[in-house]
VOPAGU-2260 file (C-alpha; in pm, 1 decimal, decimal comma):
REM VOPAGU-2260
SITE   aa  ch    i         X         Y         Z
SITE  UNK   A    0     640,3    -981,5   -4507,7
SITE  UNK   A    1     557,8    -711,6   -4238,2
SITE  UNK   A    2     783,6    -597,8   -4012,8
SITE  UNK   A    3     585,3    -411,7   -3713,4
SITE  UNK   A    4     836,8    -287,5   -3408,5
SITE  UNK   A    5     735,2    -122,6   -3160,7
SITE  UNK   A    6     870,7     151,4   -2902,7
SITE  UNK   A    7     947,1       0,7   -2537,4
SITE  UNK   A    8     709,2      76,6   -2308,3
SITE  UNK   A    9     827,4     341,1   -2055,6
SITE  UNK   A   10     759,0     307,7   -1705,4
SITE  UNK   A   11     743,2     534,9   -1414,1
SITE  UNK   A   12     634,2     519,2   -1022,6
SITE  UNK   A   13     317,6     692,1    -967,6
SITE  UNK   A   14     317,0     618,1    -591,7
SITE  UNK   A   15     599,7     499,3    -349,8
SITE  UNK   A   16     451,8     333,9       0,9
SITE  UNK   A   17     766,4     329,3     117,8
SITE  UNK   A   18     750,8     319,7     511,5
SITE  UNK   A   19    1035,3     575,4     580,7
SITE  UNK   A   20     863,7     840,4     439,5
SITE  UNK   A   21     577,5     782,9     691,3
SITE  UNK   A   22     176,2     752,5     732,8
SITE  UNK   A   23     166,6    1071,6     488,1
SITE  UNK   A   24     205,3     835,8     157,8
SITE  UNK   A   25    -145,0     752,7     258,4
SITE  UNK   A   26    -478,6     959,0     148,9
SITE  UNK   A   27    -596,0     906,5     444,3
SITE  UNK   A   28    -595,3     663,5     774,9
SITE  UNK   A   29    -878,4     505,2     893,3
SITE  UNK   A   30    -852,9     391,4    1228,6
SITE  UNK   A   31   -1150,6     389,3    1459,4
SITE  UNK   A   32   -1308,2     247,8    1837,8
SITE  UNK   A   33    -942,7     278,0    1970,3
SITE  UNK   A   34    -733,2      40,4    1680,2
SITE  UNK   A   35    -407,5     258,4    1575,7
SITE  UNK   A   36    -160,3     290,8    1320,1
SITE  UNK   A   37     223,4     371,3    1345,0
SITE  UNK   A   38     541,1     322,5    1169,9
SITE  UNK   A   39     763,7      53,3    1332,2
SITE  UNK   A   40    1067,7     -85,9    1246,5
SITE  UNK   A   41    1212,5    -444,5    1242,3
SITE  UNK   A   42    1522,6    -361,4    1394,2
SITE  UNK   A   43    1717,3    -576,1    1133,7
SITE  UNK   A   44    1819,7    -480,0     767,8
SITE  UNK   A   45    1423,7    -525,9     670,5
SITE  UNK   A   46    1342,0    -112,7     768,8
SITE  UNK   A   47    1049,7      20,7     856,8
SITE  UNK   A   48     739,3    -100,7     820,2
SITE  UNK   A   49     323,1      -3,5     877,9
SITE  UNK   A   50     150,4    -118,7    1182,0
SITE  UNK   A   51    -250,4    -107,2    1132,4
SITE  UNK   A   52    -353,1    -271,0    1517,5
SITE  UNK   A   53    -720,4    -338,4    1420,3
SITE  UNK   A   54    -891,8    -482,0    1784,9
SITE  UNK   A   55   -1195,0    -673,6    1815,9
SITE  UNK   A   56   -1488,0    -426,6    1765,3
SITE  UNK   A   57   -1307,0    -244,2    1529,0
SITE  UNK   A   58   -1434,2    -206,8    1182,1
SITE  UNK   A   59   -1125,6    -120,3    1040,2
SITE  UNK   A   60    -770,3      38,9    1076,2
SITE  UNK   A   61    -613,8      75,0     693,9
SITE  UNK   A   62    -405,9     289,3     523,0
SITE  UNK   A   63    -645,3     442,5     229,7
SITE  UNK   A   64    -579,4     548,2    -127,2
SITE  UNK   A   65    -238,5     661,1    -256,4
SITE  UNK   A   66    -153,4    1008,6    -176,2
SITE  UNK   A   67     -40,4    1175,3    -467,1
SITE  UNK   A   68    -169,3     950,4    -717,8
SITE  UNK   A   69    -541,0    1079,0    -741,0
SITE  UNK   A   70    -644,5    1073,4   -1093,5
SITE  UNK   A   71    -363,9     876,9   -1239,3
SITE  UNK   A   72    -484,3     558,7   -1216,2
SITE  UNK   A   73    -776,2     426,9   -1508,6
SITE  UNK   A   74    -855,0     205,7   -1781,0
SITE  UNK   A   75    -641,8      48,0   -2017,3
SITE  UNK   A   76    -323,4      92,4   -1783,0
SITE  UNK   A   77     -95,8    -204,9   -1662,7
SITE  UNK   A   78      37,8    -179,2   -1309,2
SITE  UNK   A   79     267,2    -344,3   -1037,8
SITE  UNK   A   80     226,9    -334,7    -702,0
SITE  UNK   A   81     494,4    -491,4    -462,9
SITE  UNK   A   82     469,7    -511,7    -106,3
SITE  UNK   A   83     518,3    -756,3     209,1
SITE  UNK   A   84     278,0    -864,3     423,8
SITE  UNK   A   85     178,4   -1004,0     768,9
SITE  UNK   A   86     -71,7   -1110,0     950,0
SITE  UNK   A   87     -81,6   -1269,5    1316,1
SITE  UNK   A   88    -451,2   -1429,2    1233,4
SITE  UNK   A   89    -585,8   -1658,0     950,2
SITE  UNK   A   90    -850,3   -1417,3     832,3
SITE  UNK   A   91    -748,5   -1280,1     524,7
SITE  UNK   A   92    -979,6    -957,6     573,4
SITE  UNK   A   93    -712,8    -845,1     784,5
SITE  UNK   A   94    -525,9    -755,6     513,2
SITE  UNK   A   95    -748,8    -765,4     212,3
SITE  UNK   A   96   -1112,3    -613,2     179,1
């Protein structure tokens, strides 16, 4: 009989989105042909959250790459993302490329 153990895998945050710490935790915005991007807040217990106002013409207005986490993402890695989302149309492209 073999008995294999093994250590518990450690886990750290390599990013944190968190709204309250602003449009910074982003690479980069990309927002063009007037759409915007601000932080709002619910104005309940849910915080502060991203607006990305993409308008018709617009090819885009996202929040892009992780600031910070350049070069720590690659192969052979497992990784959780959490996050809410919202959408006032039924395209899906609104909030996923």
């Amino acid at each position: 009989m073999t008995l294999i153990t093994a250590n518990p895998a450690g886990a750290s945050a390599l990013w944190d989105g968190n709204a309250d710490k602003g449009l910074g935790v982003f690479a980069a915005v990309l927002c063009e042909n007037g759409a915007s991007s601000r932080i709002k807040n619910w104005g309940d217990s849910h915080g502060n959250f991203f607006e990305f106002h993409k308008i018709a013409g617009s090819d885009r207005c996202e929040g892009h790459s992780m600031a910070g986490a350049e070069g720590q993402l690659g192969n052979n890695k497992t990784l959780w993302f959490g996050w809410s989302s919202m959408t006032k149309t039924g395209d899906a492209s609104t909030v996923f490329q």
